[in-house]
C-alpha positions as CSV (number, residue, x, y, z in Angstrom):
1,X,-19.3,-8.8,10.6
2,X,-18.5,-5.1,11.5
3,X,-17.9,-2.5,8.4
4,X,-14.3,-2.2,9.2
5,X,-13.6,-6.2,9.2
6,X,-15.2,-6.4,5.6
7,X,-13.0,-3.8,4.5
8,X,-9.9,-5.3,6.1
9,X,-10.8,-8.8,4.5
10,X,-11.8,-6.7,1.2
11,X,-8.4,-5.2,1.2
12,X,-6.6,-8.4,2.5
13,X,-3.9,-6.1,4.2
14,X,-4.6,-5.5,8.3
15,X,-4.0,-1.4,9.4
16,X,-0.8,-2.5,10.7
17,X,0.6,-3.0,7.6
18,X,0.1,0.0,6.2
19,X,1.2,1.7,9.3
20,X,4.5,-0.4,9.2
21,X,4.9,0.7,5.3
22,X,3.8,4.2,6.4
23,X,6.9,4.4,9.0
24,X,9.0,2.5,6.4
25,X,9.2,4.8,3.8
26,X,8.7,8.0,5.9
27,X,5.5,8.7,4.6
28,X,6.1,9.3,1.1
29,X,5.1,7.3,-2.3
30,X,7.9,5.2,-2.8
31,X,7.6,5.8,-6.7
32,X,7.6,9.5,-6.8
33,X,8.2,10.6,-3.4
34,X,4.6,12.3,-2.9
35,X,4.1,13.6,0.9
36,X,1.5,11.0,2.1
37,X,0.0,12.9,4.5
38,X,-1.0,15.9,2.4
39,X,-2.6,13.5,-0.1
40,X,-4.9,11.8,2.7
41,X,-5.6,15.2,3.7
42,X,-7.1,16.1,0.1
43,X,-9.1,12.9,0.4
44,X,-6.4,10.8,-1.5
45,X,-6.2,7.3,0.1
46,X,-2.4,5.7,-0.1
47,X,-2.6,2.6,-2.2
48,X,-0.8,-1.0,-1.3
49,X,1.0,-2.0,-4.0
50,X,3.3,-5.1,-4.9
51,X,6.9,-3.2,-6.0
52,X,7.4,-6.8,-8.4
53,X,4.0,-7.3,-9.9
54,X,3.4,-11.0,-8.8
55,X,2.1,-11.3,-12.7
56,X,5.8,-10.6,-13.3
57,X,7.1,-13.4,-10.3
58,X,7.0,-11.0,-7.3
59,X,6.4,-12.9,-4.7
60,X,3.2,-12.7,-2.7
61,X,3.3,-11.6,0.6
62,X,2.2,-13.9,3.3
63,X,0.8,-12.2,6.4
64,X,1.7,-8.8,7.8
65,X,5.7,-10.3,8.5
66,X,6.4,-10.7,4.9
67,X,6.5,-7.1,3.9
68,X,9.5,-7.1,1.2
69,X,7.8,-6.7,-2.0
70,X,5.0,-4.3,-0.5
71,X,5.0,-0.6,-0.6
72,X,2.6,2.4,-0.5
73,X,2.0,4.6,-3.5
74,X,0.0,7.9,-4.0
75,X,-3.3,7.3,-6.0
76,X,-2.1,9.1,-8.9
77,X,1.2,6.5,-9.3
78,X,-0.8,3.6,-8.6
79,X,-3.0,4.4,-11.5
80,X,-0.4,4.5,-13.9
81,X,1.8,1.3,-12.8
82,X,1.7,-1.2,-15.3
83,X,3.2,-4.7,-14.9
C-alpha cells in the first residue's frame, strides 16, 4: 500500500473532501474565520472536524456525499473544541 493510501485510510476522509469543504467555506476556518491558505503556508495543516461532535448525536458522515456535519478548522481552533 502506497504512503498516500495509508494516510487517506488513516484519516478516513479522501482529498476530495477536503477540497469540497475547502471550496465550501471559501477557504476559511469555519469557527474563527482564519485564512486557510496562509496557515498551510506556515506549515499549519486544516483539520476535519465534525461541527456536532457525534459524542453529542452528530451524525456521522457516510462517504464523501454526506458532508453536512463536516467542516474545516485551523489547527489552533481544533485544539481547543470541546464536545
Amino acid at each position: 500500500m502506497s504512503k498516500k493510501s495509508e494516510k487517506m485510510k488513516k484519516y478516513g476522509h479522501p482529498r476530495n473532501v477536503c477540497l469540497i469543504l475547502f471550496s465550501r467555506q471559501r477557504h476559511k476556518c469555519y469557527y474563527c474565520k482564519t485564512d486557510l491558505v496562509e496557515e498551510a503556508k506556515a506549515g499549519r495543516v486544516p483539520h476535519i472536524d465534525h461541527k456536532v461532535p457525534k459524542s453529542l448525536g452528530g451524525k456521522r458522515s457516510n462517504g464523501w456525499t454526506d458532508l453536512f456535519n463536516l467542516c474545516l478548522t485551523c489547527e489552533w481552533c481544533d485544539s481547543i473544541k470541546n464536545n
